[in-house]
C-alpha positions in Angstrom: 27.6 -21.4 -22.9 27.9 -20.3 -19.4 24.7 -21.1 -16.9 23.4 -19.0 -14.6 23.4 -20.3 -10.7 21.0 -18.3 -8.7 23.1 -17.8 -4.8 21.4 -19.6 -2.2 20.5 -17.3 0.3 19.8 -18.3 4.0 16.2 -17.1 4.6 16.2 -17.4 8.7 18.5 -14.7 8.1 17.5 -12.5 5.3 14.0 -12.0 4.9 12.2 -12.3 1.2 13.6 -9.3 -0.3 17.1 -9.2 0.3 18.0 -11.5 -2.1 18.0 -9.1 -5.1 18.8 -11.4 -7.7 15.8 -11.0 -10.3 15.7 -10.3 -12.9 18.8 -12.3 -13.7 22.0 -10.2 -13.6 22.4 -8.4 -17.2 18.9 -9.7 -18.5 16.2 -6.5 -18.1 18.0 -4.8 -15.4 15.4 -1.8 -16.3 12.6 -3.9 -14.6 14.0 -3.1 -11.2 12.7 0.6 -12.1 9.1 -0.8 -12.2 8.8 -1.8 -8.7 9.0 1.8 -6.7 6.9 3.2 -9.7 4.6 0.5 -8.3 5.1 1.4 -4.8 4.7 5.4 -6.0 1.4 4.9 -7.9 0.2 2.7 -5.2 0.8 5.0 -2.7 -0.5 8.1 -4.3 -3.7 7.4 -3.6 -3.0 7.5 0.0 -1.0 10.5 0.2 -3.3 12.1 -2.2 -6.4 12.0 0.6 -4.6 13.3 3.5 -5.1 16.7 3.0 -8.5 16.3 3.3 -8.8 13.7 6.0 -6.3 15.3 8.2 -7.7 18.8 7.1 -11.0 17.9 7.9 -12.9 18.8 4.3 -14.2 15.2 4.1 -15.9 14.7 7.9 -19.3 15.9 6.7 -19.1 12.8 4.1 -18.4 10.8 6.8 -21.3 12.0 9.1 -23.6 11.5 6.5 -21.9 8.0 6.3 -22.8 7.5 9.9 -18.9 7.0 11.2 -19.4 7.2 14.6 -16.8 10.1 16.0 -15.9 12.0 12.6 -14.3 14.4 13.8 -11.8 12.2 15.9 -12.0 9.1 13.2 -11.5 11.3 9.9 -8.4 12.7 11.1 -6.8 9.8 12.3 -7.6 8.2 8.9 -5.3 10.6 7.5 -2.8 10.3 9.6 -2.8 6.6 9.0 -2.9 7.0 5.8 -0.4 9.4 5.8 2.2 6.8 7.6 1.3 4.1 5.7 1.2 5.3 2.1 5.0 6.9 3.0 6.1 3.5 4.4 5.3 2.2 1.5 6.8 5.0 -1.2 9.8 4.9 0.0 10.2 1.3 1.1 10.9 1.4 4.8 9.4 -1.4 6.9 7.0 -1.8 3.7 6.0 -4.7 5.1 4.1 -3.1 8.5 3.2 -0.3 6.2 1.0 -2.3 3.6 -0.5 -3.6 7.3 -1.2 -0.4 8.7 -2.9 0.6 5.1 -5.1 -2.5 5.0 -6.3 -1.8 8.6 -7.3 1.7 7.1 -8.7 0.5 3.9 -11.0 -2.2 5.6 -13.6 -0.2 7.4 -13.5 2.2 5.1 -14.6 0.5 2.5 -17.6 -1.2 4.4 -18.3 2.2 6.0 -17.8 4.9 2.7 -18.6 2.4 0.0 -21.5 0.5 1.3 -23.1 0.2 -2.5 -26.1 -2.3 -1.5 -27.9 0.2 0.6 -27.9 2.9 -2.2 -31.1 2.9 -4.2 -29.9 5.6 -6.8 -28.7 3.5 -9.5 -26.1 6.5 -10.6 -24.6 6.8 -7.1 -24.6 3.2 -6.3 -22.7 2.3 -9.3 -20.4 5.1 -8.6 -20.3 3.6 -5.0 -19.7 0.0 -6.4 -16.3 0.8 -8.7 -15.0 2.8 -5.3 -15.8 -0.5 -2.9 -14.1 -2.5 -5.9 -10.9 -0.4 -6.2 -10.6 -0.3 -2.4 -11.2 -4.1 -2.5 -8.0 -3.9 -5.6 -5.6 -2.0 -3.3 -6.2 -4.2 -0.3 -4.7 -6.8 -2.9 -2.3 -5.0 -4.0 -1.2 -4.2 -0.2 -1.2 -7.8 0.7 1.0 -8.8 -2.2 3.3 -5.8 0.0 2.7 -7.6 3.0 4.1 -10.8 1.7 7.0 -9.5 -0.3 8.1 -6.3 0.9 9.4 -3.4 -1.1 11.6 -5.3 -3.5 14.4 -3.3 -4.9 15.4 0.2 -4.8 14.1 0.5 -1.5 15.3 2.0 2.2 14.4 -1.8 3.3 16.7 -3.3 1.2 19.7 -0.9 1.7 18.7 -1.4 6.0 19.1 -5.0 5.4 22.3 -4.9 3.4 24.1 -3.2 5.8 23.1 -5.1 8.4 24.2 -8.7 6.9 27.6 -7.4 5.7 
């Protein structure tokens, strides 16, 4: 029965996610297709508001939210989220990207979703599950932050090349 050694890899030299050795070679290879689904339905949400953010159709919301400078601020949210959400699609510098979507998804979530000063028991639960799924992504972006894009992803081919 043969054993299966995992290679050591020298971390001061390859970050988390270059050593691309799970699942073990052979055994579910297919789970390495889960990962940028992950990443793609992760970052849907962000590429799917940036029509409106950058277009401009949500800046009354966010007047009546009292964000000070809409029409500056609303834009720029898209934009960020726009950067961020590609970063992390497609894997490249997923690490800065799941920052630069966490800095987005912070104030916004105090400012958009702020359920305990809604007294309509409709809207504030509707404003509850939002503030909770923004809390969700903010987890599921830190969990980016720590290991990057894992495989199939522009980081990962970057950092092959540059250690062989």
């Amino acid at each position: 029965m043969a054993t299966y050694v995992q290679p050591a890899v020298d971390r001061r030299v390859a970050p988390r996610d270059s050593d691309d050795v799970w699942p073990r070679p052979g055994v579910m290879d297919w789970a390495r297709y889960l990962v940028p689904l992950g990443r793609a339905l992760f970052a849907a949400i962000f590429l799917g508001s940036v029509s409106g953010l950058v277009g401009g159709a949500l800046i009354g919301y966010a007047t009546q939210a009292g964000v000070p400078f809409p029409n500056i601020l609303v834009p720029l949210a898209g934009i960020v989220a726009a950067v961020g959400g590609l970063s992390v699609l497609l894997g490249f510098h997923a690490r800065a990207g799941a920052w630069v979507l966490i800095a987005f998804l912070v104030p916004v979530t105090f400012m958009m979703h702020a359920f305990w000063t809604v007294t309509d028991p409709a809207m504030r639960a509707m404003q509850q599950a939002n503030f909770m799924k923004n809390v969700a992504l903010v987890g599921a972006a830190l969990m980016i932050a720590y290991w990057g894009a894992g495989p199939l992803s522009l980081d990962l081919k970057r950092l092959w090349r540059l250690h062989s």
